[in-house]
LODO-76498 format. One record per residue (C-alpha): residue number from 1; residue in three letters; chain; x, z, y. Coordinates in nm, 3 decimals, always signed. Layout:
# residues N
<pos->NUM	code->ALA	unit->A	xx->X	zz->Z	yy->Y>
...
//
This chain:
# residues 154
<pos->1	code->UNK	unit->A	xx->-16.992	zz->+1.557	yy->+12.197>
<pos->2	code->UNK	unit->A	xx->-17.220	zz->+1.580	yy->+11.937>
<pos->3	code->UNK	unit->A	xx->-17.515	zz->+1.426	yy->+12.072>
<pos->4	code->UNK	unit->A	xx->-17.309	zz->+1.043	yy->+12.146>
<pos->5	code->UNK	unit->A	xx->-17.217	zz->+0.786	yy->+11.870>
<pos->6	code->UNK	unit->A	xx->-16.901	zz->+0.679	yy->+11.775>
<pos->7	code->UNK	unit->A	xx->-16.861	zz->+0.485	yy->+12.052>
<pos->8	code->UNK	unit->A	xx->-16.743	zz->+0.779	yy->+12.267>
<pos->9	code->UNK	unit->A	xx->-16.356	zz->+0.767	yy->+12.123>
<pos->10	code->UNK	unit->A	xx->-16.161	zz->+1.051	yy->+12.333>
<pos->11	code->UNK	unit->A	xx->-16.400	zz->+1.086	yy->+12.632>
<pos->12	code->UNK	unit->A	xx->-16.517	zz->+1.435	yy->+12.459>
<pos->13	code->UNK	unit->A	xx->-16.162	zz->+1.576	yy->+12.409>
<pos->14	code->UNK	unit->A	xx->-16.085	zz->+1.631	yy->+12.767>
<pos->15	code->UNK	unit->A	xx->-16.310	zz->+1.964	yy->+12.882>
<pos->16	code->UNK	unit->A	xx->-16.175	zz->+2.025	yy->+13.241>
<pos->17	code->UNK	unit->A	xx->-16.319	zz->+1.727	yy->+13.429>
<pos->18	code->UNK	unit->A	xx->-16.098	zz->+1.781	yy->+13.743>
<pos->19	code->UNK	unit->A	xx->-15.855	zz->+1.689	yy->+13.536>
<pos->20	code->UNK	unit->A	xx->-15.951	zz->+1.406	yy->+13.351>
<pos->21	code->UNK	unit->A	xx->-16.084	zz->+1.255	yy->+13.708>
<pos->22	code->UNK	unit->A	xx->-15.704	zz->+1.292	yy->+13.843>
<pos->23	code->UNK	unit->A	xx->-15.529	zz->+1.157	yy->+13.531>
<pos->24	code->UNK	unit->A	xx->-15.779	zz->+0.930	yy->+13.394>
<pos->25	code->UNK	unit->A	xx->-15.617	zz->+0.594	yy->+13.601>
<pos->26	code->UNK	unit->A	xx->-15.293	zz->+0.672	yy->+13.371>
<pos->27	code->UNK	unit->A	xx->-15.469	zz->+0.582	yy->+12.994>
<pos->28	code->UNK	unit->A	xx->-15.788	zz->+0.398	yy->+13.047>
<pos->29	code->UNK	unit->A	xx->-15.859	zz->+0.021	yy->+13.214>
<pos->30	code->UNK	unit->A	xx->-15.948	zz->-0.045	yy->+13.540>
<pos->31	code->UNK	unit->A	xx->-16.333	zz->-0.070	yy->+13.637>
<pos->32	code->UNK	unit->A	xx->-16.264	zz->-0.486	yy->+13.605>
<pos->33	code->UNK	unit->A	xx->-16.152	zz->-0.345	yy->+13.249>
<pos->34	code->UNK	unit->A	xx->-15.886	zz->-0.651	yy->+13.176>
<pos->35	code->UNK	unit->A	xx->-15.798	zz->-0.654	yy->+12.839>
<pos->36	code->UNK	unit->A	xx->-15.444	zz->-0.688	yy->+12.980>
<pos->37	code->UNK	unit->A	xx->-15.513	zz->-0.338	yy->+13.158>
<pos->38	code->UNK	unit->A	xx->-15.548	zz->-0.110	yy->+12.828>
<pos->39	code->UNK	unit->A	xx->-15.316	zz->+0.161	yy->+12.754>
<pos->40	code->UNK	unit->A	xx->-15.274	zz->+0.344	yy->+12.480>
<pos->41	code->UNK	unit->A	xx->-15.362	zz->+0.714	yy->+12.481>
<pos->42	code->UNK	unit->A	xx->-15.078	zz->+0.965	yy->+12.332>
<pos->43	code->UNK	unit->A	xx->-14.955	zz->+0.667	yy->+12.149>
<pos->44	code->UNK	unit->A	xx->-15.273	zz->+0.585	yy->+12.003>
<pos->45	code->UNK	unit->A	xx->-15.540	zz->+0.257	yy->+11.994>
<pos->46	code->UNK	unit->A	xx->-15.814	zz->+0.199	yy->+11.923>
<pos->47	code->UNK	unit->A	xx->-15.775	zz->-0.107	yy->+11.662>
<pos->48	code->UNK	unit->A	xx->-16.173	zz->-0.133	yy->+11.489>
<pos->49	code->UNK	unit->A	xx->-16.409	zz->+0.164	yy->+11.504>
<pos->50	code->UNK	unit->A	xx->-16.754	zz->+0.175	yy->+11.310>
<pos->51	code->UNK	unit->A	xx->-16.991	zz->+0.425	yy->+11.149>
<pos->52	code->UNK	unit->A	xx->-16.825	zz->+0.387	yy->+10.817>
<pos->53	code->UNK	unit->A	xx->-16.537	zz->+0.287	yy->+10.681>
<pos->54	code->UNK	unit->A	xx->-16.362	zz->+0.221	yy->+10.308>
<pos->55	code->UNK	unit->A	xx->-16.009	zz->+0.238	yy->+10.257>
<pos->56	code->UNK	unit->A	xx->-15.827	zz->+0.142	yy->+9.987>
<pos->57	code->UNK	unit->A	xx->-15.488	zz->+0.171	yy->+10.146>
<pos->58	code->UNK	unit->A	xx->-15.324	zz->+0.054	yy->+10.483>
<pos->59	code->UNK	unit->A	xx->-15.438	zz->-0.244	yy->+10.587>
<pos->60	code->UNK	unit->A	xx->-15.643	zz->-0.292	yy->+10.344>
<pos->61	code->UNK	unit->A	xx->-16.041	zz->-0.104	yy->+10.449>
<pos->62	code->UNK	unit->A	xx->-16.350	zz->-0.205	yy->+10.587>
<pos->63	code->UNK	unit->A	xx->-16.563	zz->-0.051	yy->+10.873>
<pos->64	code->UNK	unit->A	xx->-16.929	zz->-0.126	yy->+10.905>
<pos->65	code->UNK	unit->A	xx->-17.029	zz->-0.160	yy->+11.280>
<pos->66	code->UNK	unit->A	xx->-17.354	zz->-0.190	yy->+11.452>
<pos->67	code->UNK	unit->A	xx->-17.496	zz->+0.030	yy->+11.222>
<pos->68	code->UNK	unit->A	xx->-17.452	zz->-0.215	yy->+10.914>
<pos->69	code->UNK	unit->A	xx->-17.601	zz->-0.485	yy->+11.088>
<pos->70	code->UNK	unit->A	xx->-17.195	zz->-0.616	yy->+11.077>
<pos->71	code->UNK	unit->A	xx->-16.900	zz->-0.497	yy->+10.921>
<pos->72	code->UNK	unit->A	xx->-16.539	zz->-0.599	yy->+10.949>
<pos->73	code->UNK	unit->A	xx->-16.330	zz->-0.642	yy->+10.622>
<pos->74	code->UNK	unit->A	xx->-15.928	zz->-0.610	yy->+10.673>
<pos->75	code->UNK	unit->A	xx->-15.711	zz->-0.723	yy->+10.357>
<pos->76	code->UNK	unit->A	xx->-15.317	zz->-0.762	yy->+10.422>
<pos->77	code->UNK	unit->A	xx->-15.202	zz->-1.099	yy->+10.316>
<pos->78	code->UNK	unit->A	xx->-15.572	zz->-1.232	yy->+10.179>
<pos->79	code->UNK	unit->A	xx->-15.688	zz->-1.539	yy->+10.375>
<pos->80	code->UNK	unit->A	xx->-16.054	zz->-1.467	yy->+10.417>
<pos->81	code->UNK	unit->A	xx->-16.176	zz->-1.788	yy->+10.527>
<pos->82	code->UNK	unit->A	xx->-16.132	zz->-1.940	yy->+10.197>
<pos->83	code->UNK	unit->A	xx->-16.193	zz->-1.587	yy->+9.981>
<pos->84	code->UNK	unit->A	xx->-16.502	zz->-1.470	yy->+10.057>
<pos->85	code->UNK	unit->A	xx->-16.477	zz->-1.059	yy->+10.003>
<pos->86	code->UNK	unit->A	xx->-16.765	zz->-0.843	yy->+10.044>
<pos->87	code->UNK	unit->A	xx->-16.864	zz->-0.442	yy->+10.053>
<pos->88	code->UNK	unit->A	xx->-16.963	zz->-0.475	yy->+9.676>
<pos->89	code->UNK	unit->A	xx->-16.630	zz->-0.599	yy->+9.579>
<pos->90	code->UNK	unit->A	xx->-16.419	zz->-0.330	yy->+9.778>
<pos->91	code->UNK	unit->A	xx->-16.678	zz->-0.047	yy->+9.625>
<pos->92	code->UNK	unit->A	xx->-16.668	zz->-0.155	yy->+9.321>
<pos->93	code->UNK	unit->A	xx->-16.259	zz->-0.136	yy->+9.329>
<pos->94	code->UNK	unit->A	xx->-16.275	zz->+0.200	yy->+9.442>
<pos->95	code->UNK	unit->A	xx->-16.544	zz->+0.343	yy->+9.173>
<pos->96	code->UNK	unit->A	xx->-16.401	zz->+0.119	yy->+8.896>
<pos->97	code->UNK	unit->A	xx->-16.093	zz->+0.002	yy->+8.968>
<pos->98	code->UNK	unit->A	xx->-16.205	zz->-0.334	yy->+8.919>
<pos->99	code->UNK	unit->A	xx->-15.929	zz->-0.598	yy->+9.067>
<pos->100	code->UNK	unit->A	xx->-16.090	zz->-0.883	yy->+9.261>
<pos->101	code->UNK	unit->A	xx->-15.849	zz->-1.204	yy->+9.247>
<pos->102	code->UNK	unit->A	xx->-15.785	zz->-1.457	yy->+9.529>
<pos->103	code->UNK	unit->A	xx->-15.622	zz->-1.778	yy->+9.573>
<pos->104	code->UNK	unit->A	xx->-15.464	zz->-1.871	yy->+9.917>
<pos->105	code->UNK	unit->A	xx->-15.371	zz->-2.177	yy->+9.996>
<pos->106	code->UNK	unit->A	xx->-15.053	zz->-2.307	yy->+10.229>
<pos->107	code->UNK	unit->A	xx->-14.904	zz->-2.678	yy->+10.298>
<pos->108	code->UNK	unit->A	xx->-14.578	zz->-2.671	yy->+10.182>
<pos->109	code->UNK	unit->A	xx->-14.290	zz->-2.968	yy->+10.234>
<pos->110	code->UNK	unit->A	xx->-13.996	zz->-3.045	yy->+9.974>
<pos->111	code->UNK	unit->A	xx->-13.807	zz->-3.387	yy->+9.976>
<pos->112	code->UNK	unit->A	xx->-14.011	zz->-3.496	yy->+10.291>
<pos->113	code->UNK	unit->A	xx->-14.300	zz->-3.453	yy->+10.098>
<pos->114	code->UNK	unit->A	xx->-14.617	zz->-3.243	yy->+10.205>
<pos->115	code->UNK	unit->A	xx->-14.753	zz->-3.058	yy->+9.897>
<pos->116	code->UNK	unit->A	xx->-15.087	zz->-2.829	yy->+9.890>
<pos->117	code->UNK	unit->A	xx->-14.961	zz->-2.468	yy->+9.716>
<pos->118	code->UNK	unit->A	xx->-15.217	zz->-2.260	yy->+9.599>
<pos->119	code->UNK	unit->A	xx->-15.109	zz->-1.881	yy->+9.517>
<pos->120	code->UNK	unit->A	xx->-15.344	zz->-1.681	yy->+9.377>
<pos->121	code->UNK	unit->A	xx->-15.235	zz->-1.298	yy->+9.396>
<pos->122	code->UNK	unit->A	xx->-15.483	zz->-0.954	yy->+9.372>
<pos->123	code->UNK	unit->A	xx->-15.637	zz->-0.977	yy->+9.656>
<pos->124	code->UNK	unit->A	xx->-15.850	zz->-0.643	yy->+9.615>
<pos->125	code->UNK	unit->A	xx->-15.672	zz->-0.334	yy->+9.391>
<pos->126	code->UNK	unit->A	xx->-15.670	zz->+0.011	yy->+9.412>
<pos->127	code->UNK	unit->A	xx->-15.388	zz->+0.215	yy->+9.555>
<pos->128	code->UNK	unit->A	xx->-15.271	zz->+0.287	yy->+9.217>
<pos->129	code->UNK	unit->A	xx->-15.137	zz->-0.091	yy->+9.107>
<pos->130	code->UNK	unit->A	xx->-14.878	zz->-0.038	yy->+9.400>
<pos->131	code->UNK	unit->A	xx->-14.666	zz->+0.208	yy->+9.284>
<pos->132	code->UNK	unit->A	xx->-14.602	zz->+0.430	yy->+8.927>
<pos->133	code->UNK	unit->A	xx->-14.610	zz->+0.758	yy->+9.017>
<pos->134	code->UNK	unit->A	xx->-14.315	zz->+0.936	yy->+8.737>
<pos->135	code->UNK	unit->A	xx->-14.337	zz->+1.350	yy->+8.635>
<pos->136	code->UNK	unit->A	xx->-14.077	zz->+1.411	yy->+8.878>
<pos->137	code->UNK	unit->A	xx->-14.271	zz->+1.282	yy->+9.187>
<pos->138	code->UNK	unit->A	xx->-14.063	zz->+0.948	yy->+9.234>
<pos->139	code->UNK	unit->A	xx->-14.236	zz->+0.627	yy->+9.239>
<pos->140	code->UNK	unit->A	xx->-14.113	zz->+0.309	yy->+9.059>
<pos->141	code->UNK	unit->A	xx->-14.257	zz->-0.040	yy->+9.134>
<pos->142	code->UNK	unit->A	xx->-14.545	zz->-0.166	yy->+8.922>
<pos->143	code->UNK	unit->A	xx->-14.522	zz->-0.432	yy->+8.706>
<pos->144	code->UNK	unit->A	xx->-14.794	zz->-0.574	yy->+8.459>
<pos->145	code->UNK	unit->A	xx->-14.770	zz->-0.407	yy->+8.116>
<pos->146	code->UNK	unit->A	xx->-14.558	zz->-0.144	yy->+8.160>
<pos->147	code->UNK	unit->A	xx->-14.681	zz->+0.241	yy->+8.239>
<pos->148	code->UNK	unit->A	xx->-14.472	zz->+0.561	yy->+8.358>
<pos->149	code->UNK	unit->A	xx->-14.360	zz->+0.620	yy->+8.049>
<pos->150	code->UNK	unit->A	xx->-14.177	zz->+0.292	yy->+8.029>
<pos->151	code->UNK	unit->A	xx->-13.885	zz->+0.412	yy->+8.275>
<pos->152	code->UNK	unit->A	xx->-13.630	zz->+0.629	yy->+8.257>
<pos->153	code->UNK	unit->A	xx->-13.475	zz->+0.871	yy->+8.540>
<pos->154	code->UNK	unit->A	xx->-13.185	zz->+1.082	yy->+8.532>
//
């Protein structure tokens, strides 16, 4: 419907209402609307949902809700509490290709000792520093200083 927000998910899709009224008790909450209640429609949930989003690859976007006022970052193995990430950063990766850095930190334990480990990995890249994508079409793993023409393929 083009006259609701975003916030209207797959009411919209469903055009005979007869049928939606009969079927709708299978896929959506009851009217207490328990959390525990959900089901997922043709396989599909609703995880985050926003007026915008920016994705640099799976698990790895942001989606600005309440009309800006808020957004929600996502970044795959990046603790945010301790790295703070923001829209500029993730923009600037995808216009650039700048790579932000971050530093997590775990307790580790060797010889009954406790030990603070701090690993700091890329915590913001493009798509690209996954993968080397060859002139066949195959992709090779990427490592630091080496390009496509540094493999070989038979």
């Amino acid at each position: 419907n083009p006259n609701e927000d975003f916030t209207q998910q797959f009411n919209a899709v469903v055009k005979d209402r007869d049928f939606y009224n009969e079927n709708a008790k299978y896929f959506f909450p009851t009217i207490k609307a328990d959390v525990y209640d959900e089901k997922k429609i043709l396989g599909l949930a609703i995880e985050r949902q926003g007026t915008a989003m920016y994705a640099l690859a799976p698990k790895n976007y942001m989606i600005e809700t309440n009309y800006c006022a808020n957004s929600k970052i996502k970044l795959k193995g990046v603790n945010q509490k301790t790295n703070k990430i923001t829209k500029d950063q993730i923009v600037e990766c995808i216009e650039e290709g700048k790579i932000t850095k971050c530093t997590n930190m775990r307790l580790g334990q060797k010889n009954h000792k406790m030990s603070q480990l701090s690993i700091e990995k890329n915590g913001i890249t493009g798509i690209h520093t996954k993968m080397v994508v060859l002139e066949n079409q195959s992709c090779c793993p990427f490592m630091y200083g080496l390009t496509a023409n540094d493999y070989s393929y038979e």
